[in-house]
C-alpha positions in Angstrom: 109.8 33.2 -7.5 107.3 30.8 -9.2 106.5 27.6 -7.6 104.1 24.4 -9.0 101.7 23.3 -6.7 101.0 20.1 -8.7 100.7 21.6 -12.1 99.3 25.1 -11.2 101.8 27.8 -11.6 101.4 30.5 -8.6 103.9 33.6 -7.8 105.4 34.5 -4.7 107.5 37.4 -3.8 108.4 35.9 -0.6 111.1 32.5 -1.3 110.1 31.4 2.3 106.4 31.5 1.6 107.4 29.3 -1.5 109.2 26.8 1.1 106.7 26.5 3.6 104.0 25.6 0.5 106.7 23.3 -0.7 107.0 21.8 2.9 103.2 21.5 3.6 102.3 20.3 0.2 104.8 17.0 0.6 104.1 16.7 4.2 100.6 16.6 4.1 99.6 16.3 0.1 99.6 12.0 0.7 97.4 12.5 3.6 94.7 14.7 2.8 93.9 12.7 -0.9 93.4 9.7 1.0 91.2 11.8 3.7 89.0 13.2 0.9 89.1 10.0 -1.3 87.6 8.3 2.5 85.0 10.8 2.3 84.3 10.9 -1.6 84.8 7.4 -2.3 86.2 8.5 -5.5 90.0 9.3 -6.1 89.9 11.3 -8.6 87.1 13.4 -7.0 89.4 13.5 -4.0 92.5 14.5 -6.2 91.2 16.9 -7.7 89.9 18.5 -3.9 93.1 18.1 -2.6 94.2 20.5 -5.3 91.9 22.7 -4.7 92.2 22.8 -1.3 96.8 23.6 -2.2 95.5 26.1 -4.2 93.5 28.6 -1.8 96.5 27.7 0.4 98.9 29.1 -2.2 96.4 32.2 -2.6 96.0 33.0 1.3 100.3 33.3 0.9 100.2 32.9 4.7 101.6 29.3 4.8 104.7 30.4 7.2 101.8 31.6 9.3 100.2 27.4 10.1 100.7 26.1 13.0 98.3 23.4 12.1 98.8 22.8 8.3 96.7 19.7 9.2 93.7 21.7 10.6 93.6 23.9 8.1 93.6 21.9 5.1 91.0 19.7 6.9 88.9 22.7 7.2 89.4 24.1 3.6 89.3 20.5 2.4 85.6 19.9 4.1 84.5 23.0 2.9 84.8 21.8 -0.2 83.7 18.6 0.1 80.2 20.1 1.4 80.5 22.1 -2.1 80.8 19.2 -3.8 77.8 17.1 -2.3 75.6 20.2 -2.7 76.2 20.7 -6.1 75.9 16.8 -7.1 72.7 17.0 -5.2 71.6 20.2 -6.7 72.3 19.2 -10.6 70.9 15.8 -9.9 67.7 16.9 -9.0 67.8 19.4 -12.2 68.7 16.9 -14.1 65.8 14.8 -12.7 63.4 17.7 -13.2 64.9 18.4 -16.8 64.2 14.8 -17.5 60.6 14.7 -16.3 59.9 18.1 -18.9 60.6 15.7 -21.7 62.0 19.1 -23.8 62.5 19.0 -27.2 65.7 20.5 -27.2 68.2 19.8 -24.9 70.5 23.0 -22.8 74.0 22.9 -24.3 76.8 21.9 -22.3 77.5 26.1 -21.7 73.2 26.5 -20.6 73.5 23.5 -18.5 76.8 24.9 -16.8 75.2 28.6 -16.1 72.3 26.9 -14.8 73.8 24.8 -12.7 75.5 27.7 -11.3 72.6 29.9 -11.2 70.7 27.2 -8.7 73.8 26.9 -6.7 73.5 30.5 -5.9 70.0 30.6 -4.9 70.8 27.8 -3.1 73.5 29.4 -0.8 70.9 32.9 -1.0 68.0 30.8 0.1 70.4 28.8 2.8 71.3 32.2 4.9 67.4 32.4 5.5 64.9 30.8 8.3 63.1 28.5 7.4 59.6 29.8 7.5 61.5 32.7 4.9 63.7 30.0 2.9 59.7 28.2 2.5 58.0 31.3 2.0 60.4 32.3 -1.2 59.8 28.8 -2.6 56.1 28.7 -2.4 55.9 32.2 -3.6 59.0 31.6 -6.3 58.6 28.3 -7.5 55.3 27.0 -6.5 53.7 30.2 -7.1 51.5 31.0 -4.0 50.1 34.5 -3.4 51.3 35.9 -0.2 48.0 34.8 1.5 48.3 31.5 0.7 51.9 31.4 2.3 50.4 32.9 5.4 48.0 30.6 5.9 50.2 27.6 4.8 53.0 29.1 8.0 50.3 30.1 10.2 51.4 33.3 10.4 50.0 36.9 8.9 50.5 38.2 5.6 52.6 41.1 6.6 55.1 38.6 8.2 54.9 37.1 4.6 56.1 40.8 3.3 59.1 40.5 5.4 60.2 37.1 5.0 60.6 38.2 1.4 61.8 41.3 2.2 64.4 39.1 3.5 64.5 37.1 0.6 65.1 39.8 -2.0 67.9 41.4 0.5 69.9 38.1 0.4 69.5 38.1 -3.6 70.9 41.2 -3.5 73.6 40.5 -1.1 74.6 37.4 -2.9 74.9 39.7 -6.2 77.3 42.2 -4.5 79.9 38.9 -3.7 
């Protein structure tokens, strides 16, 4: 059976799957844009969460399983409404940082998209870390510190430096594997 959840086609095997999506999505679709747009301050921002949010409920196909469409949507929908700030904040400060390099060429639209991307990764990398190894990986990363110099900026040993990126490089690498 193939059901529209406002414009996205999605494929069920299951007709009462199809119905409880149905059911939740015009019980709940009204509510949750004007939850987001409270939060956004935007409506299409929040229009187009809300439809993100229908469509990871459409993909889980456990819809007949909510007890509490409500809850669920609220949590999916703040999920990506953290997303969201995050990656505003994240290209504005590129942006900010692109504008102070005064380059002569400008990234196309596709660099400026990968890049974007790119940062948002290392940000959710660097985010699983403490914050003496989050620091450490930015001093020694972007600043470009020597591992003594990170030492004595944390006040702690060198070798403590090794394992905070140690750390570092093992989220990298776990954040590839997703």
């Amino acid at each position: 059976m193939r059901h529209n959840v406002n414009g996205h086609a999605a494929t069920y095997t299951d007709p009462v799957e199809s119905l409880a999506v149905q059911r939740i999505y015009h019980e709940h679709h009204v509510w949750l844009q004007a939850w987001l747009r409270r939060r956004l301050g935007c409506s299409q921002q929040a229009a187009d969460l809300a439809q993100d949010t229908f469509v990871r409920l459409v993909s889980t196909q456990q819809a007949t399983q909510l007890r509490e469409p409500r809850a669920w949507l609220t949590t999916v929908a703040h999920g990506l409404v953290v997303n969201f700030w995050r990656r505003r904040d994240i290209e504005n400060a590129y942006l900010q940082v692109l504008a102070e390099q005064q380059l002569e060429t400008e990234p196309s639209l596709e660099q400026h998209a990968i890049i974007i991307d790119t940062l948002l990764e290392i940000d959710r990398m660097i985010s699983t870390l403490s914050a003496k190894a989050r620091q450490a990986f930015l001093w020694v990363h972007i600043d470009g510190l020597t591992y003594q110099q990170v030492a004595d900026h944390l006040g702690v040993s060198d070798r403590m430096v090794k394992k905070y990126m140690a750390q570092a490089m093992f989220a990298c690498l776990t954040c590839q594997d997703r």
